[in-house]
VEXFIPA-590995 format. One record per residue (C-alpha): residue number from 1; residue in three letters; z, x, y. Coordinates in steps of 0.1 Angstrom, whole numbers, plus 5000, padded with zeros to 4 digits. Last residue first. Example, Ala and Ser with C-alpha at 12.3 -4.5 7.8 and 13.67 -1.06 7.14 Angstrom:
num:residuo:z:x:y
2:SER:5071:5137:4989
1:ALA:5078:5123:4955
This chain:
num:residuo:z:x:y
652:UNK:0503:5247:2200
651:UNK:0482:5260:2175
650:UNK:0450:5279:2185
649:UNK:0425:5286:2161
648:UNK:0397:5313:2145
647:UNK:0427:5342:2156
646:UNK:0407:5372:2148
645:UNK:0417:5396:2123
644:UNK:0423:5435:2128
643:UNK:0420:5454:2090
642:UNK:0446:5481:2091
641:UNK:0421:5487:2058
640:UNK:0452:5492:2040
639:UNK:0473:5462:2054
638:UNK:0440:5436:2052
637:UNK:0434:5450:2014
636:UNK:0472:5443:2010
635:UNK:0468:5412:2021
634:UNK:0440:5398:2001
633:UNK:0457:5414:1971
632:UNK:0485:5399:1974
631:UNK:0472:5365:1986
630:UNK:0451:5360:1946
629:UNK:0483:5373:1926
628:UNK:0502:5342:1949
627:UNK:0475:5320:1935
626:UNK:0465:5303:1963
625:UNK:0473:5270:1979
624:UNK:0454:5260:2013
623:UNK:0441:5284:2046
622:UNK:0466:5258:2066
621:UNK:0466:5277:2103
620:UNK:0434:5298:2108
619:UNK:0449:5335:2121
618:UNK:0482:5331:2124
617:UNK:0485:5320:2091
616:UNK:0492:5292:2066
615:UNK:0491:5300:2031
614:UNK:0502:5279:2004
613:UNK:0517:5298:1976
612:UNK:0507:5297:1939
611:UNK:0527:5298:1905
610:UNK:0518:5271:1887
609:UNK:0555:5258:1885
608:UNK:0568:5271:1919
607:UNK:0540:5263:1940
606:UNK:0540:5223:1928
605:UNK:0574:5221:1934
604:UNK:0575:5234:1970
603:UNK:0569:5270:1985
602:UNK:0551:5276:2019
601:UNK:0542:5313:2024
600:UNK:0541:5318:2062
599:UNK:0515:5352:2072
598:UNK:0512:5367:2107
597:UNK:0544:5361:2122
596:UNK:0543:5356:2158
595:UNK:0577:5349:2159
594:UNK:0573:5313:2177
593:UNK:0549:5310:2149
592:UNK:0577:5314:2120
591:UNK:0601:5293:2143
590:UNK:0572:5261:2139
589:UNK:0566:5271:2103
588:UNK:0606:5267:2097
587:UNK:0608:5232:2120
586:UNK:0582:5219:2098
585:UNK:0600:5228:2071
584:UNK:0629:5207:2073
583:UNK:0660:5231:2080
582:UNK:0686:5239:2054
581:UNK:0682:5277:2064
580:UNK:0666:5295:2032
579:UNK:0636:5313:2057
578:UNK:0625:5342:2032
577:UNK:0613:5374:2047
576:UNK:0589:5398:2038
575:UNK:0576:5436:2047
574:UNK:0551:5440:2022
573:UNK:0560:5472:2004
572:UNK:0541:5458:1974
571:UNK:0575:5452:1953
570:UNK:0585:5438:1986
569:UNK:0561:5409:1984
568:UNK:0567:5403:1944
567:UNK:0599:5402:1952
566:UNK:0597:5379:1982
565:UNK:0575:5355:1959
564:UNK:0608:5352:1934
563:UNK:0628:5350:1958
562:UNK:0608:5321:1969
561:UNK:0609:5307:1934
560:UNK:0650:5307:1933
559:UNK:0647:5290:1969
558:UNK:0631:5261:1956
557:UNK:0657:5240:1948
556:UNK:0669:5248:1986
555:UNK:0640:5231:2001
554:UNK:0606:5238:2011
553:UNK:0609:5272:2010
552:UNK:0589:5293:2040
551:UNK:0583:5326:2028
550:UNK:0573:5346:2060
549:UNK:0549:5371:2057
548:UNK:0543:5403:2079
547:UNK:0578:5409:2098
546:UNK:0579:5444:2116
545:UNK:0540:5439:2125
544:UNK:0517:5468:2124
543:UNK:0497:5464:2094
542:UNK:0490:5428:2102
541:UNK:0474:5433:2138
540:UNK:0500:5424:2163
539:UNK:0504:5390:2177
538:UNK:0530:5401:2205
537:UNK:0505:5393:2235
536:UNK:0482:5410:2217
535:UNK:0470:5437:2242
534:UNK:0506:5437:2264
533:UNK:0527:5443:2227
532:UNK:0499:5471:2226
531:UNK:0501:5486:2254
530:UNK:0539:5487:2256
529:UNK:0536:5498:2214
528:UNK:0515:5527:2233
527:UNK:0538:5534:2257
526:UNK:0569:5546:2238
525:UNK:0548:5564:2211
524:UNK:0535:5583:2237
523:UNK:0500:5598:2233
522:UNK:0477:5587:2203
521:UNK:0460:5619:2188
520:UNK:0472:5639:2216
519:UNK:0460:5676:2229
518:UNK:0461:5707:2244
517:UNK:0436:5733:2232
516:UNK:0446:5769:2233
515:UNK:0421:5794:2240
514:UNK:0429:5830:2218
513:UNK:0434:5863:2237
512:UNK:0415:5894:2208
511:UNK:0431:5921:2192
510:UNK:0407:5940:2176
509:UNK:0396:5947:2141
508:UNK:0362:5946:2146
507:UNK:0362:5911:2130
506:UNK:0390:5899:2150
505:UNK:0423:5901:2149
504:UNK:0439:5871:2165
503:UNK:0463:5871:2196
502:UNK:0493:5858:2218
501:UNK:0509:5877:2241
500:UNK:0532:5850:2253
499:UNK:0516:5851:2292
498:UNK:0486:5859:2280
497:UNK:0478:5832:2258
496:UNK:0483:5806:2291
495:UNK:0449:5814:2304
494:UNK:0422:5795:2284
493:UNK:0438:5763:2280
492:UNK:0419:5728:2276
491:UNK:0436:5699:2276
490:UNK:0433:5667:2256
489:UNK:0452:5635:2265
488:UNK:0459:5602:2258
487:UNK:0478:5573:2273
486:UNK:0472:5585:2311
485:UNK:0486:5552:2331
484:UNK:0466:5530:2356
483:UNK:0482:5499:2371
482:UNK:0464:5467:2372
481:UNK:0493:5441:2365
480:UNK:0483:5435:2327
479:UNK:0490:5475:2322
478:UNK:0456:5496:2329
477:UNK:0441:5521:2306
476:UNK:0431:5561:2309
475:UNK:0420:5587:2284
474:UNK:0425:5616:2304
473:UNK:0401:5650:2298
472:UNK:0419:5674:2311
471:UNK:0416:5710:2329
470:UNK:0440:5739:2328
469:UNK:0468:5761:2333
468:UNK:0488:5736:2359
467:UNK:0474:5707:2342
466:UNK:0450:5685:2363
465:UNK:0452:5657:2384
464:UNK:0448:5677:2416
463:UNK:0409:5662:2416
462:UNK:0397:5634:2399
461:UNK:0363:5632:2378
460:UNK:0348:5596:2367
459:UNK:0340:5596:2330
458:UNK:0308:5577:2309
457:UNK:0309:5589:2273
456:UNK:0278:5602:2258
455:UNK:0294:5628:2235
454:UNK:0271:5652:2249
453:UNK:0280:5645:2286
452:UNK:0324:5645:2278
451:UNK:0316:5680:2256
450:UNK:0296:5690:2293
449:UNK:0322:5680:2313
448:UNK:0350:5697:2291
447:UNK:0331:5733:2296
446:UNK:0324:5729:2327
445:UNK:0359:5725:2342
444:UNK:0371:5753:2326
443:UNK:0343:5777:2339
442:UNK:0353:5767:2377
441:UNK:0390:5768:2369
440:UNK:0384:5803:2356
439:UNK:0356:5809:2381
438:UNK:0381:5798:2411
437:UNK:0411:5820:2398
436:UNK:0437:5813:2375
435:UNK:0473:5798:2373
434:UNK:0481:5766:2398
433:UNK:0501:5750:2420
432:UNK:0495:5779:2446
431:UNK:0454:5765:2445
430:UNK:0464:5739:2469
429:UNK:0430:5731:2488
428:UNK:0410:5737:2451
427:UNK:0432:5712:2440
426:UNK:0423:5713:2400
425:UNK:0406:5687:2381
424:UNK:0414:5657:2358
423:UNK:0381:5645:2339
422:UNK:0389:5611:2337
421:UNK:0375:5586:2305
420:UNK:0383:5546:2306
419:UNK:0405:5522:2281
418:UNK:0400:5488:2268
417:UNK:0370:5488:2245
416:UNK:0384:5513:2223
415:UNK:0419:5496:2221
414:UNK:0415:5479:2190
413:UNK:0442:5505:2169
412:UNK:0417:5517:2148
411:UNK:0392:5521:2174
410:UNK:0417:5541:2195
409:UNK:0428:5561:2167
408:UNK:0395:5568:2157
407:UNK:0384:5576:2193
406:UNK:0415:5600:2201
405:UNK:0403:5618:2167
404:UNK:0368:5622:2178
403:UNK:0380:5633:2211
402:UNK:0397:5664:2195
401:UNK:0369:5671:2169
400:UNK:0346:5673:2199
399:UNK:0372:5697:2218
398:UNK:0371:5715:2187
397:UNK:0337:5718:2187
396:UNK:0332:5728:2219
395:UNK:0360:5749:2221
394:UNK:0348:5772:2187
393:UNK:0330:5800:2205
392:UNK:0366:5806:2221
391:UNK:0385:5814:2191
390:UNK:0409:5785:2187
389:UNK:0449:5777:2188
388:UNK:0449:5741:2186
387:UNK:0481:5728:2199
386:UNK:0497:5691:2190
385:UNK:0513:5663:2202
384:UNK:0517:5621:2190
383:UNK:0545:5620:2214
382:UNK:0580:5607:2218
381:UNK:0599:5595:2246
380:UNK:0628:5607:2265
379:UNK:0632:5596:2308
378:UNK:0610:5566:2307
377:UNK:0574:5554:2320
376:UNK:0556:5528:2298
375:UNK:0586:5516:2283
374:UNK:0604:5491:2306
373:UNK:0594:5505:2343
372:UNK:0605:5540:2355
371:UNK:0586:5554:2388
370:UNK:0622:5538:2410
369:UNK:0646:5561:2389
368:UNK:0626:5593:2397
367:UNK:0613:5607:2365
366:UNK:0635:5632:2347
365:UNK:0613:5645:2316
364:UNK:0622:5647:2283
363:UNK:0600:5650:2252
362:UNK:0604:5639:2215
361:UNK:0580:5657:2196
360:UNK:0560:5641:2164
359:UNK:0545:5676:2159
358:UNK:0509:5691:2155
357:UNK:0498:5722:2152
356:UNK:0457:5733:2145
355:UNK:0448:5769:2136
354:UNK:0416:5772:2145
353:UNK:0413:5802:2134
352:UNK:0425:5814:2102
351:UNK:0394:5836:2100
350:UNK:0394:5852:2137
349:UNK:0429:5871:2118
348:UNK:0461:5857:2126
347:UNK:0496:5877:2123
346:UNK:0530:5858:2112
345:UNK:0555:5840:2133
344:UNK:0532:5844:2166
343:UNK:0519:5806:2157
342:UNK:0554:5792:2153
341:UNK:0559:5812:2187
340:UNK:0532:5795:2203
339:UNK:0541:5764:2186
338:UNK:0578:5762:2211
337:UNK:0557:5771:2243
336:UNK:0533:5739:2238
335:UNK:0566:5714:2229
334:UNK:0565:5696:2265
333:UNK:0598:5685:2290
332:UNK:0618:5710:2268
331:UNK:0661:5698:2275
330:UNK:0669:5732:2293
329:UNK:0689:5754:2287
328:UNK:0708:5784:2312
327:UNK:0723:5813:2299
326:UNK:0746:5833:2316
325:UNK:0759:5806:2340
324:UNK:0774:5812:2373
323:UNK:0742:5817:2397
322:UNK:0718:5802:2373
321:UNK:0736:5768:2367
320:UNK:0738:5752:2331
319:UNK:0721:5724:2320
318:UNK:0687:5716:2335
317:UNK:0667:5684:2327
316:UNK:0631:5687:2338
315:UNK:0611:5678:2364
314:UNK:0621:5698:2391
313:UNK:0613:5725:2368
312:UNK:0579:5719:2368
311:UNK:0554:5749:2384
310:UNK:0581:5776:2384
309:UNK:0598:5770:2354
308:UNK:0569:5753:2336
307:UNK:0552:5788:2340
306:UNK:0552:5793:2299
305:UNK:0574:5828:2305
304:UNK:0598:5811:2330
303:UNK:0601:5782:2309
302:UNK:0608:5806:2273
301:UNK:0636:5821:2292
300:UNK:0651:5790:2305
299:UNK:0668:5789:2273
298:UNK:0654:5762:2249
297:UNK:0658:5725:2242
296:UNK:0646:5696:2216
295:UNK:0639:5727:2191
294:UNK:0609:5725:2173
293:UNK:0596:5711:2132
292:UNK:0554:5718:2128
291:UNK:0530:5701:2110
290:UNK:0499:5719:2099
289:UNK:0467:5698:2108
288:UNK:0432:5698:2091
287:UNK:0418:5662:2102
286:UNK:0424:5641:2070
285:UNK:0458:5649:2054
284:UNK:0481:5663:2081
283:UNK:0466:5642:2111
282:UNK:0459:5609:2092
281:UNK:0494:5613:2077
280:UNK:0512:5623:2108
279:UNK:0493:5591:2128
278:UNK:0501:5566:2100
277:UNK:0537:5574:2098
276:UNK:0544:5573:2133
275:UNK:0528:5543:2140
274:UNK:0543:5529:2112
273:UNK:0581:5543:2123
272:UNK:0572:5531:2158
271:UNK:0565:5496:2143
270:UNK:0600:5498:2125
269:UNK:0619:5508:2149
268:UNK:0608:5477:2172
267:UNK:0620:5454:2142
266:UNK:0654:5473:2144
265:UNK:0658:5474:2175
264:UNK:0648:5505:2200
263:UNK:0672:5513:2226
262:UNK:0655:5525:2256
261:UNK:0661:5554:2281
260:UNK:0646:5547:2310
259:UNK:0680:5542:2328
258:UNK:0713:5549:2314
257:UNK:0735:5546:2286
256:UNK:0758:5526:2306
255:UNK:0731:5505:2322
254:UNK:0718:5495:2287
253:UNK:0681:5491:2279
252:UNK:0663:5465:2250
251:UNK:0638:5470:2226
250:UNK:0616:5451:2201
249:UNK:0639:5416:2200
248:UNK:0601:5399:2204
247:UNK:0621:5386:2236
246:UNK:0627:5422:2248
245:UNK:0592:5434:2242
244:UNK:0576:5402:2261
243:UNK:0597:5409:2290
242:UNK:0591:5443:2296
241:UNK:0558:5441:2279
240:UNK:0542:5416:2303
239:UNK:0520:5394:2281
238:UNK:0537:5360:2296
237:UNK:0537:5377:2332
236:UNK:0501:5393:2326
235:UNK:0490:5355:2318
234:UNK:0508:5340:2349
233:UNK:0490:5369:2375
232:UNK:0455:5357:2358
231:UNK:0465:5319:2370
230:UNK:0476:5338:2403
229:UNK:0441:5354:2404
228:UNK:0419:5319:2394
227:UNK:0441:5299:2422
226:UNK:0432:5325:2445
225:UNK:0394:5328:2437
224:UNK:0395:5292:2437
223:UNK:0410:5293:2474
222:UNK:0385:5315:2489
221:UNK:0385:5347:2508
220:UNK:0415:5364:2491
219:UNK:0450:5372:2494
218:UNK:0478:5391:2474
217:UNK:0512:5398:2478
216:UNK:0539:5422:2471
215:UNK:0573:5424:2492
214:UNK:0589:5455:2492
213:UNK:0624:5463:2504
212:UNK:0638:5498:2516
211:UNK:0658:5521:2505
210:UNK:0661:5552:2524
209:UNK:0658:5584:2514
208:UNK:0665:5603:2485
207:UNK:0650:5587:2461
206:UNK:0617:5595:2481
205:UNK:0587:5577:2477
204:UNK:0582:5573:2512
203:UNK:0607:5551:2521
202:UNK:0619:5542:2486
201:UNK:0613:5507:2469
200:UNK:0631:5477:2461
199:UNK:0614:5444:2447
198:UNK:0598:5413:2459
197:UNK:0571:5391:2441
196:UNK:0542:5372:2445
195:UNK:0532:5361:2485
194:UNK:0506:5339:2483
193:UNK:0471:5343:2504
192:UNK:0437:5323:2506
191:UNK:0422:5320:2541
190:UNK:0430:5353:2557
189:UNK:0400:5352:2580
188:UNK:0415:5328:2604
187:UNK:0440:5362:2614
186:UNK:0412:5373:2636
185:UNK:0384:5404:2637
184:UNK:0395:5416:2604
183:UNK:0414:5447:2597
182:UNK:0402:5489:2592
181:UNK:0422:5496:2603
180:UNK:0444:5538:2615
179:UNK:0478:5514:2621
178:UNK:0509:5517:2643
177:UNK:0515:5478:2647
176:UNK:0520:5453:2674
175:UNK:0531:5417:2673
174:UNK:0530:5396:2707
173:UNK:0492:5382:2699
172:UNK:0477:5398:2672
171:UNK:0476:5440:2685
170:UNK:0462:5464:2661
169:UNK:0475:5503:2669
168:UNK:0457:5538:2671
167:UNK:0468:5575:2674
166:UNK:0441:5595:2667
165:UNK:0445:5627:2654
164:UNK:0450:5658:2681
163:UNK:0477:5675:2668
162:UNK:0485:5663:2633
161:UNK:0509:5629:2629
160:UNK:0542:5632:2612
159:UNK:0557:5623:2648
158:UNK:0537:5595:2648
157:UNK:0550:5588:2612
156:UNK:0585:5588:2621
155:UNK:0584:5568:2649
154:UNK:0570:5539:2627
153:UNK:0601:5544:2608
152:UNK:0622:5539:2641
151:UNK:0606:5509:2653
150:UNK:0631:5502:2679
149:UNK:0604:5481:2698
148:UNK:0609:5502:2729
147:UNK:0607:5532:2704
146:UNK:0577:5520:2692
145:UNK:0558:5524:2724
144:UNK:0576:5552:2739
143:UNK:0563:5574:2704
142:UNK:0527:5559:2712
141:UNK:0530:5572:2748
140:UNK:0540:5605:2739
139:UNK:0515:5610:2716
138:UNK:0482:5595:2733
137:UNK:0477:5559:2729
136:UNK:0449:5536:2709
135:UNK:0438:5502:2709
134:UNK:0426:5479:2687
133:UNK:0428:5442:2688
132:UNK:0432:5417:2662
131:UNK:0424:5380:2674
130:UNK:0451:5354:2672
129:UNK:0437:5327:2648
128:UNK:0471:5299:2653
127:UNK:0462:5288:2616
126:UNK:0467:5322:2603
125:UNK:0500:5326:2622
124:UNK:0513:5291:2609
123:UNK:0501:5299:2580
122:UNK:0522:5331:2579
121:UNK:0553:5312:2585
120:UNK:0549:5289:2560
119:UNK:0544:5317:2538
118:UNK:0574:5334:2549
117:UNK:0599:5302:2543
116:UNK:0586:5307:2507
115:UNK:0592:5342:2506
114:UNK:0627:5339:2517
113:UNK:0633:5311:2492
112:UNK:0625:5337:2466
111:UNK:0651:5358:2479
110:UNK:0642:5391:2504
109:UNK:0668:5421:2499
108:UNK:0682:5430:2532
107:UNK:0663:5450:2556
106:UNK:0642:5482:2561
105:UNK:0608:5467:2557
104:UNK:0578:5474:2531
103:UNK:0546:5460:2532
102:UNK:0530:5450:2502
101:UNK:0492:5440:2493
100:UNK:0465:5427:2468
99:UNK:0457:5436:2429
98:UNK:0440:5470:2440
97:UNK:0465:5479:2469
96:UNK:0465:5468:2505
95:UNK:0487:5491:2530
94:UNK:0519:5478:2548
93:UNK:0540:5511:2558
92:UNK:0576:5508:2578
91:UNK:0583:5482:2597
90:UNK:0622:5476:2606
89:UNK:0635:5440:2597
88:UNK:0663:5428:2629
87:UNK:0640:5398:2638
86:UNK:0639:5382:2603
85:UNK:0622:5350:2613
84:UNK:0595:5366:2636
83:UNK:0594:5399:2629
82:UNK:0585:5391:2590
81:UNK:0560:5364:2600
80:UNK:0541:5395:2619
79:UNK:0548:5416:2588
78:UNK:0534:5394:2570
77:UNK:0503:5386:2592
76:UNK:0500:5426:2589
75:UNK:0499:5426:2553
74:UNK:0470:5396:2552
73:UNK:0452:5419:2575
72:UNK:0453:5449:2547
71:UNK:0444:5422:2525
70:UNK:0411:5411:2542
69:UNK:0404:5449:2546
68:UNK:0406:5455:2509
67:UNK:0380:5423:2502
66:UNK:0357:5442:2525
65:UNK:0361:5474:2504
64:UNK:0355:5458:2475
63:UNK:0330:5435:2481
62:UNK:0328:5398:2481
61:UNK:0354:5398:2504
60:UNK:0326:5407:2531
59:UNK:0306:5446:2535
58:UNK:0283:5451:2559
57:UNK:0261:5482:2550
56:UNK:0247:5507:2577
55:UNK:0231:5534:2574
54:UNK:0225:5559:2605
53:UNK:0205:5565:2637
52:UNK:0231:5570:2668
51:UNK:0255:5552:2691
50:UNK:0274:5529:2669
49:UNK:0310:5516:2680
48:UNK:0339:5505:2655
47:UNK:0352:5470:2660
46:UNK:0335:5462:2627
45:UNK:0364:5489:2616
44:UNK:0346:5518:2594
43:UNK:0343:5524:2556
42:UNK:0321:5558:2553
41:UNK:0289:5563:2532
40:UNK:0269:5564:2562
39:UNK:0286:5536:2581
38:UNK:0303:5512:2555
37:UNK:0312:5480:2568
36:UNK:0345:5458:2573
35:UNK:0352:5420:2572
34:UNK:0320:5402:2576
33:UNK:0320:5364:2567
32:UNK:0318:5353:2603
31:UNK:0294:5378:2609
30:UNK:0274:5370:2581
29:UNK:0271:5335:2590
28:UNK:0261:5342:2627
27:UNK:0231:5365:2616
26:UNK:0214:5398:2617
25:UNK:0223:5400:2655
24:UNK:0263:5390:2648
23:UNK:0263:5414:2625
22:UNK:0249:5440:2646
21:UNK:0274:5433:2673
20:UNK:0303:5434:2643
19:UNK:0294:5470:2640
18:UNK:0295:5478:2675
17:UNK:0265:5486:2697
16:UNK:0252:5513:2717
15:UNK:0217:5508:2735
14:UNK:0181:5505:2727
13:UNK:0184:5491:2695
12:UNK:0164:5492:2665
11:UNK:0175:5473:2632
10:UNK:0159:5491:2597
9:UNK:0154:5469:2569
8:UNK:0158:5488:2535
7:UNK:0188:5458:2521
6:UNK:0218:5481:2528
5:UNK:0206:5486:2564
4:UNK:0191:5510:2583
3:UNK:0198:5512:2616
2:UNK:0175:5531:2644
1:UNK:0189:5540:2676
């Protein structure tokens, strides 16, 4: 057989030969470094046995897939150290994820001293260097297996197995678990490991199932790399928004009103409120909008004409019960079918098209308690949405128009260079969850590929991630821990007109379907300020923050002139502060930075008689006395402009 490999060389060989063989053959060092390999295209175990011509690429922890294989062992060492200490602990699944691994066990929650005493067991493991062996059963014998080791979760799965799928386990010494690889040749491999967090988590996703305890960790090939990650892992911790956001005094939660459903504080109010503001007047005023006013709820009616009654009732928020009930409501979980009739009010000829809608539209949706996390996934939140009823020779252009906007915002904002495009697709293996035919999703598709090609953005396509009447174009970012959220979206409908009989008279005078265009300027109101307080680390751009200056006087003789200044602030809708605690002023400018405020106005003598201020900011520290005429205007230009300065220093 002839093997090429990722470098062009080809490897002959007369016989059969595993993957870790061939390592071995091309060289000692890179078998000892090899932790998977791609076959084809296809990741394979280095256990796994080559019989015919094919490419072959050996992939270590420098790689992705390799690096995924190292941390898929690391989770069955933990599982191992698991066993050992915490005998009674059922298995259940034990994957490795982007930023590491988990496994989860049916057992009592784990403490942090738990986790310690489970590193030193996994060491001990690691440093012991059992090899990993695979082996596989047929059904019945699998099933015998784990039920003798009253693995009853493990049981499960077998059983959830198709006919005639391999059933295969990895053996390190006395531990044994169901598992399809691919995993390192020894435990020695996992060099660099540290076990992060613990938290509870549903077997199988599944609320109502059983809960189950999760402990995340993450391993690498090297130590630095480690140290560098956990270092990385400290930063997303200070930025995290949960914890950041509830510090800044932003928002908090309360058991008794319930979960995902924040409280927002006053200062968090009053970035939403500018977020808000901004986003309806760029919308209204600048991009052609009409802005619309909806009902928070609606009979089940208008769901069962818009589809979301059979394609996404589970989750809404139902009140009433069919069988008794006359009328059933629902709380709306999307405002599309609400605009349709605000567009059917009065007749449309092909000339009022587009006619774009737009709404600041508080949404509900009832997420599984164990998917919510601080304000990036909650039960009611508020979005920037709106429907563009079009002719269909103008989707292109719209659809242009559409991501124009998202960039602006995104740009304006500073978020441009953090996000990445999707183009969410149907299932064609589950077409049931959808409305249309092949060549309408087919046609669909197309048409917001080739406006994502001519805008020159680079996009990745995913199937089953779109809409159930139509494609998207996602605008995706990541939270400091790695995980992916949708934070914009634009969605292209040309099906859904029918079901509300919608039309436009054309120029013949007929009545023709208009395409709908789904879309967000910004997204979630609720997220975004997550994103954002995560981004900055709570040192918003100027125009953003609830406290912009701080007037800092030096003492209480001076506190006449500082009201003075905080006029003159307020007077410019300058959202001010003056700091009259008997406190010496270095401890004021200290509790200003603490707050991340962006301007301090220090006011002494000399300030209040020649009317200046002296600046320090976030930005360069002591920028030196001004006339105060001379820092309005600077920072008013900075607030209109939404101007974002960079920090030049770093004060302790």
């Amino acid at each position: 057989m002839k093997i090429t490999l990722k470098d062009g060389s080809v490897k002959e060989y007369a016989e059969s030969k595993s993957v870790y063989d061939i390592a071995l053959d091309i060289s000692e060092g890179l078998a000892r470094a090899a932790c998977c390999a791609k076959v084809d295209g296809e990741v394979v175990d280095l256990r796994t046995v080559l019989d015919h011509d094919c490419e072959l690429s050996i992939c270590t922890a420098a790689d992705k897939e390799g690096l995924a294989a190292l941390r898929h062992t690391a989770s069955h060492v933990l599982a191992e150290a698991v066993k050992r200490l915490f005998p009674e602990a059922k298995l259940t699944i034990g994957p490795s994820i982007e930023e590491g691994f988990y496994y989860d066990f049916d057992h009592a929650p784990f403490s942090r001293e738990d986790l310690d005493r489970l590193e030193a067991e996994m060491k001990k493991i690691v440093k012991a260097g059992a090899k990993l062996e695979k082996f596989t059963l047929p059904r019945k014998e699998a099933i015998k297996l784990m039920e003798e080791r009253n693995e009853p979760y493990k049981v499960e799965l077998i059983n959830d197995l198709p006919e005639g799928e391999e059933i295969s386990f990895y053996r390190q010494g006395d531990f044994v678990d169901l598992c399809a690889g691919p995993h390192l040749m020894s435990t020695k491999g996992v060099k660099a490991f540290k076990l992060t967090s613990s938290s509870m988590a549903y077997w199988r996703g599944d609320s109502n199932k059983a809960r189950l305890q999760r402990i995340y960790g993450t391993a690498y090939s090297k130590k630095e790399e480690l140290a560098a990650h956990l270092e990385r892992m400290e930063d997303a911790k200070r930025r995290d928004h949960n914890k950041l956001g509830r510090e800044m005094e932003l928002f908090t939660t309360v058991d008794v009103i319930g979960q995902g459903l924040p409280l927002f504080t006053p200062k968090g109010t009053k970035m939403i409120m500018k977020l808000q503001r901004w986003i309806e007047d760029l919308e209204d005023n600048e991009w052609g909008y009409v802005r619309t006013r909806t009902p928070l709820m609606a009979k089940s009616d208008l769901y069962k004409i818009s589809g979301h009654w059979d394609h996404y009732k589970e989750g809404m928020f139902v009140m009433g019960d069919e069988e008794k009930d006359k009328e059933v409501f629902a709380l709306r979980p999307m405002t599309c079918p609400f605009q349709y009739y605000v567009y059917k009010n009065t007749q449309k000829s092909y000339r009022d098209l587009p006619y774009r809608m737009s709404e600041t539209s508080t949404l509900f949706r009832s997420e599984d308690s164990g998917e919510m996390h601080g304000l990036t996934r909650v039960r009611q939140f508020t979005i920037s949405e709106g429907h563009l009823v079009i002719r269909p020779d103008q989707a292109e252009e719209e659809l242009k128009g559409c991501l124009d906007l998202a960039y602006y915002v995104l740009s304006t904002l500073g978020l441009q260079e953090d996000v990445t495009y999707r183009l969410s697709k149907w299932d064609p293996n589950n077409k049931e969850k959808y409305l249309g035919d092949d060549d309408y999703w087919n046609k669909t598709q197309d048409a917001l590929r080739e406006v994502l090609r001519e805008k020159g953005v680079p996009f990745t396509e995913a199937d089953g991630e779109a809409a159930f009447y139509g494609p998207k174009i996602d605008i995706q970012a990541k939270n400091v821990y790695g995980k992916e959220d949708t934070m914009i979206t634009i969605q292209l409908d040309c099906a859904i007109a029918e079901n509300f009989d919608m039309y436009y008279v054309d120029q013949n005078g007929d009545k023709v379907r208009p395409y709908i265009i789904h879309r967000t300027s910004m997204g979630c109101y609720e997220r975004t300020l997550a994103w954002l307080i995560e981004k900055y680390a709570g040192k918003f751009p100027t125009w953003l923050c609830p406290e912009q200056v701080r007037v800092l006087p030096i003492s209480e003789k001076y506190e006449e002139y500082a009201d003075q200044v905080l006029k003159e602030l307020k007077a410019r809708k300058i959202d001010a502060s003056v700091d009259n605690r008997s406190e010496k002023i270095g401890f004021k400018i200290r509790e200003a930075r603490l707050a991340r405020v962006p301007y301090m106005l220090v006011v002494g003598q000399q300030e209040a008689e020649q009317g200046l201020v002296s600046v320090r900011s976030r930005f360069a520290g002591d920028e030196g006395q001004k006339p105060l005429s001379e820092f309005l205007e600077q920072i008013c230009e900075e607030i209109r402009t939404k101007a974002i300065r960079k920090e030049e220093i770093q004060e302790e």
